[in-house]
C-alpha positions as CSV (number, residue, x, y, z in Angstrom):
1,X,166.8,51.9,16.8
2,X,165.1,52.0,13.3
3,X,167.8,50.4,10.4
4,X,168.4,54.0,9.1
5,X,169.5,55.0,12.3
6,X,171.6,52.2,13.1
7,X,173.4,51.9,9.7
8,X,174.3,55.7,10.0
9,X,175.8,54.7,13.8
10,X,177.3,51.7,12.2
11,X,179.3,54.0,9.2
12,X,179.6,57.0,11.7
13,X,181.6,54.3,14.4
14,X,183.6,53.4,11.4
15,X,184.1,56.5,10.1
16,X,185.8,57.5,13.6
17,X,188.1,54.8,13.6
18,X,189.0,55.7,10.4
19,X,189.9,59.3,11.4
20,X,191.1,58.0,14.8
21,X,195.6,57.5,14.8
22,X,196.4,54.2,15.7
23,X,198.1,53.4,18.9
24,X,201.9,52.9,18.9
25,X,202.5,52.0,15.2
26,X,204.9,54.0,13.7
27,X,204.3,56.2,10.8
28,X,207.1,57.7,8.0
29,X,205.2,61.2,8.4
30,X,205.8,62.5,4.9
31,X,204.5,60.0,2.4
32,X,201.4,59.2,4.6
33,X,200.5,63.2,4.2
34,X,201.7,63.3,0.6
35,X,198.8,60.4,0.3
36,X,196.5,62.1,1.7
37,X,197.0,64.5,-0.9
38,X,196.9,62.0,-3.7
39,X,193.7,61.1,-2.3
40,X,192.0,64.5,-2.3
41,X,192.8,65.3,-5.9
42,X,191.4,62.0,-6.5
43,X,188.3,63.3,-4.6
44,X,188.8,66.7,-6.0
45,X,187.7,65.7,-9.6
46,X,184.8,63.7,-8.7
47,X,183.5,67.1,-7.0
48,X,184.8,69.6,-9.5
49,X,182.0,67.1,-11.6
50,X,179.4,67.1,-9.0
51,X,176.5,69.4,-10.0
52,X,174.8,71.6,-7.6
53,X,171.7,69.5,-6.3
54,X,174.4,66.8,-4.9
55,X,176.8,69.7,-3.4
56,X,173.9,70.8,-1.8
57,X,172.4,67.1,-0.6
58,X,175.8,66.5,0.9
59,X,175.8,69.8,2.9
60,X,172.6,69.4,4.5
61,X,173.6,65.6,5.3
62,X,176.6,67.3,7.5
63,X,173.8,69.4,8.8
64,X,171.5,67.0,9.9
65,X,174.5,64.5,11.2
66,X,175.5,67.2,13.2
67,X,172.8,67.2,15.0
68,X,172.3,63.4,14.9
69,X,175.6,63.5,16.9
70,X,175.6,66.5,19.3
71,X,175.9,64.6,22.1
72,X,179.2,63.0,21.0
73,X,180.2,66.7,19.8
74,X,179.9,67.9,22.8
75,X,181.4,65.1,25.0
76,X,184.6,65.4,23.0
77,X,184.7,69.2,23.1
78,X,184.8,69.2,26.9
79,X,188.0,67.0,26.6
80,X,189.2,69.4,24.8
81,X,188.1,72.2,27.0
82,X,189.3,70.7,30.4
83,X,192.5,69.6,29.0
84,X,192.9,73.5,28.0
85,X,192.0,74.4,31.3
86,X,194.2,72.1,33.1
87,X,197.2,74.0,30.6
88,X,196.1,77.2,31.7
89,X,194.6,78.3,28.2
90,X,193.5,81.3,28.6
91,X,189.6,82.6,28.3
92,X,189.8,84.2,24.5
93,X,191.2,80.8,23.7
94,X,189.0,78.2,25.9
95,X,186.4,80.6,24.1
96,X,187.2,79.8,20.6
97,X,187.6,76.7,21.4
98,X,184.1,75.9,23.0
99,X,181.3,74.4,21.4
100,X,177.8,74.6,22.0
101,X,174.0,73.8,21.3
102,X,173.7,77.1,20.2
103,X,176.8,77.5,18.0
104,X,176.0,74.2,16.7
105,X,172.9,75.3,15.5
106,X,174.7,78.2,14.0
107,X,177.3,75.7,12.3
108,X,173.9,74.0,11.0
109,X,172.1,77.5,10.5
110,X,175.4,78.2,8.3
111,X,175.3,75.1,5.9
112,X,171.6,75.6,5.4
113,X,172.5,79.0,3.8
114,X,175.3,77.8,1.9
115,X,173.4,75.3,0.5
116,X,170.8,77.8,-0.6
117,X,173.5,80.3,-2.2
118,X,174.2,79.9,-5.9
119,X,177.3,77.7,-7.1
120,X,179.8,79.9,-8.1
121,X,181.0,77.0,-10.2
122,X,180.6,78.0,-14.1
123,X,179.6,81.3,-13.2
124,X,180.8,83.3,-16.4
125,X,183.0,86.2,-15.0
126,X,183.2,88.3,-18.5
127,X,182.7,86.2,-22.2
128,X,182.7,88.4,-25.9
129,X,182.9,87.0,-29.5
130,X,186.0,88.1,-31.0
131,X,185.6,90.1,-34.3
132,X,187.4,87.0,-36.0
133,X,184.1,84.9,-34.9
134,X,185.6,83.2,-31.7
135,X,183.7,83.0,-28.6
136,X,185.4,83.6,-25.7
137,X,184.1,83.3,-21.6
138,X,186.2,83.4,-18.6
139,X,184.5,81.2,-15.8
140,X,184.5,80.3,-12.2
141,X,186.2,76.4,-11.5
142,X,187.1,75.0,-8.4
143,X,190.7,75.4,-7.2
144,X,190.8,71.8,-6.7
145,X,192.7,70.7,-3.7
146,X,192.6,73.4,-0.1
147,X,194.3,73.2,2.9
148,X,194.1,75.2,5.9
149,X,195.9,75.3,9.1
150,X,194.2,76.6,12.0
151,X,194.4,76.8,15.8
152,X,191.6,76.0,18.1
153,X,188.4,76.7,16.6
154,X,186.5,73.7,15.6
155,X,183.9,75.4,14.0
156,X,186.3,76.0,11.8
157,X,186.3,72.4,10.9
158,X,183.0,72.5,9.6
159,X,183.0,76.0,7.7
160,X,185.7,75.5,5.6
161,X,185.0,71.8,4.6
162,X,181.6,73.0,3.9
163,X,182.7,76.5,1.4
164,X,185.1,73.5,-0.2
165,X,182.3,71.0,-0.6
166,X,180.0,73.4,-2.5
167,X,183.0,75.2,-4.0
168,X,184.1,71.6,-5.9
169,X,187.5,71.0,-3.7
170,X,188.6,68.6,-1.8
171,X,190.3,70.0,1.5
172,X,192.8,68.6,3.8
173,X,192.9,70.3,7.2
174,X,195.2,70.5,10.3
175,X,193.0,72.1,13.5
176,X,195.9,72.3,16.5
177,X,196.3,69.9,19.3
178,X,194.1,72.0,21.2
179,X,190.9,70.8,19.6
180,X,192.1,67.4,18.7
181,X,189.3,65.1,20.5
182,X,186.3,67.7,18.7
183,X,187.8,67.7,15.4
184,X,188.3,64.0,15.3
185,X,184.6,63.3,16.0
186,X,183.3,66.1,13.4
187,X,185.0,64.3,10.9
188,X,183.9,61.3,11.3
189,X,180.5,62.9,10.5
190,X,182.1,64.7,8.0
191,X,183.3,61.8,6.1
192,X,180.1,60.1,6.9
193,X,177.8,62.3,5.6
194,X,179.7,62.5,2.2
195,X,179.1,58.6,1.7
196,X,176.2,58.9,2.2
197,X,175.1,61.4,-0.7
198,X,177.7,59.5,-3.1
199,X,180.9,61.9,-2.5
200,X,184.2,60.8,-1.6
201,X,184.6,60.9,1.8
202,X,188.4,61.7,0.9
203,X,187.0,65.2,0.0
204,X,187.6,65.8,3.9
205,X,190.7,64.5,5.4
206,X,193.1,65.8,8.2
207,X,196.6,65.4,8.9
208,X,195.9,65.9,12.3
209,X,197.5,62.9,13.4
210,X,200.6,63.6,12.0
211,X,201.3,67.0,14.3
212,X,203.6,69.8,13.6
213,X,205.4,67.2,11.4
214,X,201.9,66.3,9.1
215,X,201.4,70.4,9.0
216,X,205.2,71.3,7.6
217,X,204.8,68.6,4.9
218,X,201.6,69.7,3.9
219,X,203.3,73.3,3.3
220,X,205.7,71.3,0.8
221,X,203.4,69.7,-0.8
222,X,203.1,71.8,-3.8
223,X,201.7,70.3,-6.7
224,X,199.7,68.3,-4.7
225,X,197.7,71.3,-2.4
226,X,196.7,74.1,-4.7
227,X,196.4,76.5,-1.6
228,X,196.9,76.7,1.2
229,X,194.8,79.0,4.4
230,X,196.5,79.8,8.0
231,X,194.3,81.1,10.2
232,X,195.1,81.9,13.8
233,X,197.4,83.6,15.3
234,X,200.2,86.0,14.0
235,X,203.2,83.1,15.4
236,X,201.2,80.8,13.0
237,X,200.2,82.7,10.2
238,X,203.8,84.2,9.6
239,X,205.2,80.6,10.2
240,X,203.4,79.2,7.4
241,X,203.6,82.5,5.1
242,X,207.9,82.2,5.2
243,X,208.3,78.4,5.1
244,X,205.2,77.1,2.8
245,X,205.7,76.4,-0.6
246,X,202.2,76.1,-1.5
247,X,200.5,79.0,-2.7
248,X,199.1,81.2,0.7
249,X,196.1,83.4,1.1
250,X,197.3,85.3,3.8
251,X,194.8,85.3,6.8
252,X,195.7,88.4,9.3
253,X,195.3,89.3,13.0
254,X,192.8,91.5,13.7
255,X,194.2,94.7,15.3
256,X,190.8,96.8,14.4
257,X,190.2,100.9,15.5
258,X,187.1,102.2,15.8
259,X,187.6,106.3,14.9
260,X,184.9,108.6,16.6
261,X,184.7,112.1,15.0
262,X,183.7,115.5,16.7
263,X,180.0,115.2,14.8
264,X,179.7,111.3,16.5
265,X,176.2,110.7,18.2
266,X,177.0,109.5,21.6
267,X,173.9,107.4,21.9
268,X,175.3,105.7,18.9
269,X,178.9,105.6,19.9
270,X,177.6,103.8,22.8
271,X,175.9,101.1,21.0
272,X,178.3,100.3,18.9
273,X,181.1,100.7,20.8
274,X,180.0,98.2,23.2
275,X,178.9,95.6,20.6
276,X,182.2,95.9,18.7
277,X,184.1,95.1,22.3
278,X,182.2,93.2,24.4
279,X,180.0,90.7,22.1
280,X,182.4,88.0,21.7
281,X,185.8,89.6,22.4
282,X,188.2,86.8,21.6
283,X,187.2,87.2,17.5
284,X,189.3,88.8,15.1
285,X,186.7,91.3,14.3
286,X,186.8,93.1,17.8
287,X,187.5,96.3,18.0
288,X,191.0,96.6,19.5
289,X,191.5,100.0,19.4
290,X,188.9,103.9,20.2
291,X,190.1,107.0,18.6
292,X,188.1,110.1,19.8
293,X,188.4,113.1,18.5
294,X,189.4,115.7,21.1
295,X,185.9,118.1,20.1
296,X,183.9,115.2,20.7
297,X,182.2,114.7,23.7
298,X,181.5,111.5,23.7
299,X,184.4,109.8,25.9
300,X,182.9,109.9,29.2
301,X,180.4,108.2,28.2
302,X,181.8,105.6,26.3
303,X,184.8,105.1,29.0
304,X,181.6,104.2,31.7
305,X,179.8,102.1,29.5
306,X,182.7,100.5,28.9
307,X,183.9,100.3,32.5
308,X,180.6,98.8,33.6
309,X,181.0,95.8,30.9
310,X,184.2,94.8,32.3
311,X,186.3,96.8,30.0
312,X,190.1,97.1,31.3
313,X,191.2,100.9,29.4
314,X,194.8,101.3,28.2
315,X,194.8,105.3,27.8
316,X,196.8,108.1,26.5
317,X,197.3,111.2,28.5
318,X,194.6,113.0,27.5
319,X,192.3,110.3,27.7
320,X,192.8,109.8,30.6
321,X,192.2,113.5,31.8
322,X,188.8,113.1,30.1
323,X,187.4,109.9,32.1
324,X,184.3,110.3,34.5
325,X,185.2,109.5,38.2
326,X,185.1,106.0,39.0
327,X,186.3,105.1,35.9
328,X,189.7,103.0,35.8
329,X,192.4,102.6,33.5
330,X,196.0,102.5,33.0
331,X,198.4,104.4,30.9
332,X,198.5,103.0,27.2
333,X,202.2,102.5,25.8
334,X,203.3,101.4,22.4
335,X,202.9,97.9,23.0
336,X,199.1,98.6,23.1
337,X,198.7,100.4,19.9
338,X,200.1,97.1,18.6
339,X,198.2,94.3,20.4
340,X,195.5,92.5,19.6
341,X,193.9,92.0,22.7
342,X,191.2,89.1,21.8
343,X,189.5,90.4,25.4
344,X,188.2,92.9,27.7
345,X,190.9,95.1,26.8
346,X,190.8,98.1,24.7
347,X,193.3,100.7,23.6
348,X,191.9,104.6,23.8
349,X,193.4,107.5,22.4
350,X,192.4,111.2,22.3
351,X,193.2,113.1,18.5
352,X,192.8,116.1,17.3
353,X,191.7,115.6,13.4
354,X,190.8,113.3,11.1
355,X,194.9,113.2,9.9
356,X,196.2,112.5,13.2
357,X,193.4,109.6,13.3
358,X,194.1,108.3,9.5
359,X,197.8,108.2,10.6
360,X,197.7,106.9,13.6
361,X,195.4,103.7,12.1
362,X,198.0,103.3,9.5
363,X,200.8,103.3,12.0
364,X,199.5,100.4,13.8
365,X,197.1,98.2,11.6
366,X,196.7,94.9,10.1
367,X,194.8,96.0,7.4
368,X,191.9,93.7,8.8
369,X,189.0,96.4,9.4
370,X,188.7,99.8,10.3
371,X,185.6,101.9,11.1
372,X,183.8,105.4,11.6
373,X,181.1,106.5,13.5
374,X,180.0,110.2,12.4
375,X,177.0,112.4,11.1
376,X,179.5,113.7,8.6
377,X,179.0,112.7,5.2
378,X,182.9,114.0,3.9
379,X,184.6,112.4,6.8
380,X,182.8,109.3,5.9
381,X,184.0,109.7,2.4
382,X,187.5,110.1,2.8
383,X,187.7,107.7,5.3
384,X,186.5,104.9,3.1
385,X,188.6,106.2,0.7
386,X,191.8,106.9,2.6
387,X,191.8,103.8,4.8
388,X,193.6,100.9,3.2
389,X,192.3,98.1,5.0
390,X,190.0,95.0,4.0
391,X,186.5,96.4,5.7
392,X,186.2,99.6,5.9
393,X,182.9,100.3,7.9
394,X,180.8,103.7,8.4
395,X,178.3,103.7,12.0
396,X,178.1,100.3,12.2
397,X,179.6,97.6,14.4
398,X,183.2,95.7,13.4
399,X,181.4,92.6,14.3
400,X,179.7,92.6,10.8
401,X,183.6,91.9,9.1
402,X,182.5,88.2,8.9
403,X,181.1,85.8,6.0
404,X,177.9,84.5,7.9
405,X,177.1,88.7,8.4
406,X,177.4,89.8,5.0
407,X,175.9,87.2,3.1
408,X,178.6,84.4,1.9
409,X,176.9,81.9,4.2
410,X,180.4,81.7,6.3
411,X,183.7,82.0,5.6
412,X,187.3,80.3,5.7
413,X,188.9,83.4,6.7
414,X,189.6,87.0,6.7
415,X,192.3,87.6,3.8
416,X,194.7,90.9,4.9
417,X,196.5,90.4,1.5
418,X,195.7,92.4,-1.7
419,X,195.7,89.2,-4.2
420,X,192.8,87.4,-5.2
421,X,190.6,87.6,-2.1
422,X,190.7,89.9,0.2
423,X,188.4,90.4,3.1
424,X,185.8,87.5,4.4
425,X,186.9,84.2,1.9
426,X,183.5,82.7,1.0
427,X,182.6,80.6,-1.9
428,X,183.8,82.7,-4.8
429,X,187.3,83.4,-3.3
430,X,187.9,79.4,-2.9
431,X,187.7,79.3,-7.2
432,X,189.5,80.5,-9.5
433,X,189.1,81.2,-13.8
434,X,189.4,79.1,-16.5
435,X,189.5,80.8,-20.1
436,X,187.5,78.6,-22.7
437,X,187.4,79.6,-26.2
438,X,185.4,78.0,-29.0
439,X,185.6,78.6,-32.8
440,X,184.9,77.2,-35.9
441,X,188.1,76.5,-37.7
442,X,189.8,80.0,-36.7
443,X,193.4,80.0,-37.5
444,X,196.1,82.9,-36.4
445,X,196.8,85.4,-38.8
């Protein structure tokens, strides 16, 4: 083992212990998390200073420690995997939860992009000179200190610490018991990788250790936590939308349609259709729901494509009058209009115009992402512009409602609320505006 390698497995050892709770020592709960945020606004100001070129050294460190420690990645996630299975998680979850070399390489893939976007840091949003001489710009600055709360998706872990590294916060996490051996390891590398670029490694900390009682403290600890992120499920999400007193950028379920008009091409319906469903059906961005309009002839086909990727159909009545022999499915209730099904379920309804459609979607969305597939061009428009919804997608897949797909280089979340950010959170939604006016002795009439 060269030195190089051995002092990184030296400060990565450490760094775990550091991250690691110790054994049977009690802990008052609320001033060890209301530290932790002490820390990161400590940490917060030496990256709010931090220019690009060491942002971006620090993010391709994580990337390269990941790999350095896949093995140990992996080992951990399997813990957490077999302890899920041994609970009886089920496969959307156990799914989210998994790590592999391949997503890995995607969580590497993703800080290499990052690190190759522009800071959005000083960016100047708008900037005049007044006709009194002063010069005025509105710019991008970090938000300073972000929290998020999040259920089994260690990925996670590395996303958002990454958007906050290059954004200039500091974030403090809480990832769910469900995960809790993978997202102990990752940071340690996390942490790891800061020192060794000359970053705090208190610009990634966890109250992890803490449980449910760490995560309700860090919801009162305003003034301390600028913001704060749920993402995960609606139990979760509304918990910490009623009871935080931190400032929330509401994250929402995903309950997505997919509308297919009477001018729909069925080879295209197909394709999409089955992306949208089948790719990786425990995301948010799955389609949940298929409206068809009743002139289209495009049902049978999609109902056996469907059917033959292991697609369970909830159906109205006249769906299912419409589906091919052999085909299965059971009749669709309210309760189905409403779920989001994170698998191989999928919600089909038969309409007869693009109103019954429209009102149908805003009935029973989330306001997460909505989509069209048609070859005509003034249903496409008033769609997009009737639809009140995040995404708003025409002949494509729902799949591409995500940071990574268009362009932010990943993403902390999908925002369902209407301030600030909305849609995929990347690095401009985790800054806000600082107004910064300059004269040259300019006194108020």
């Amino acid at each position: 083992m060269t030195d190089t390698v051995a002092h990184r497995e030296t400060a990565h050892a450490a760094a775990q212990e550091a991250a690691t709770p110790a054994a049977a020592q009690p802990v008052d709960v609320e001033p060890a998390v209301l530290a932790i945020g002490d820390r990161a606004r400590v940490a917060s100001r030496a990256l709010g200073r931090a220019n690009r070129a060491s942002k971006d050294r620090a993010l391709r460190a994580i990337g390269g420690a990941l790999r350095e420690h896949e093995s140990g990645i992996l080992a951990a996630n399997e813990k957490d995997l077999e302890a899920g299975r041994e609970n009886g998680t089920s496969k959307a979850l156990l799914d989210r939860l998994a790590l592999t070399p391949a997503r890995i390489d995607g969580l590497v893939a993703a800080l290499e992009n990052l690190a190759g976007l522009p800071d959005p840091v000083g960016n100047v949003v708008r900037g005049q000179t007044l006709p009194n001489g002063l010069r005025m710009r509105q710019v991008n600055v970090p938000m300073g200190v972000v929290a998020a709360i999040y259920e089994a998706r260690p990925n996670v872990t590395v996303d958002i610490a990454g958007l906050a590294l290059k954004s200039g916060n500091a974030v403090i996490l809480r990832g769910g018991s469900a995960a809790a051996n993978t997202n102990r390891e990752l940071l340690a590398i996390l942490r790891d990788a800061l020192v060794e670029v000359g970053l705090p490694a208190d610009a990634v900390q966890s109250v992890d250790e803490y449980g449910r009682a760490g995560a309700e403290v860090l919801m009162k600890a305003r003034g301390r936590v600028d913001v704060l992120i749920p993402r995960g499920g609606r139990e979760l999400i509304q918990n910490v939308v009623l009871n935080s007193t931190v400032p929330v950028i509401e994250t929402g379920e995903g309950n997505v349609h997919i509308f297919v008009d009477e001018s729909a091409d069925e080879a295209m319906a197909v394709e999409i259709l089955l992306n949208a469903k089948t790719q990786r059906p425990s995301v948010c961005n799955t389609v949940e729901t298929l409206l068809v309009h009743s002139k289209s002839t495009v049902l049978p086909a999609l109902a056996r494509a469907l059917s033959e990727r292991g697609v369970r159909l909830h159906v109205d009545g006249r769906s299912m009058d419409a589906l091919p022999a052999g085909v299965e499915a059971v009749a669709a209730t309210d309760l189905d209009w409403a779920t989001e099904y994170m698998d191989l379920d999928l919600a089909v309804g038969t309409v007869d115009s693009m109103d019954e459609a429209l009102e149908h979607i805003r009935r029973w969305s989330t306001g997460h992402t909505e989509a069209i597939i048609t070859n005509d061009l003034r249903n496409a428009e008033r769609f997009i512009a009737e639809i009140d919804s995040a995404a708003v997608i025409v002949n494509a897949s729902t799949r591409f409602t995500d940071g990574g797909e268009l362009g932010l280089g990943a993403e902390v979340g999908i925002s369902t609320q209407k301030l600030h950010a909305r849609g995929p959170m990347g690095l401009t939604e985790l800054t806000t505006t600082k107004w910064i006016v300059q004269g040259e002795g300019q006194v108020r009439a």
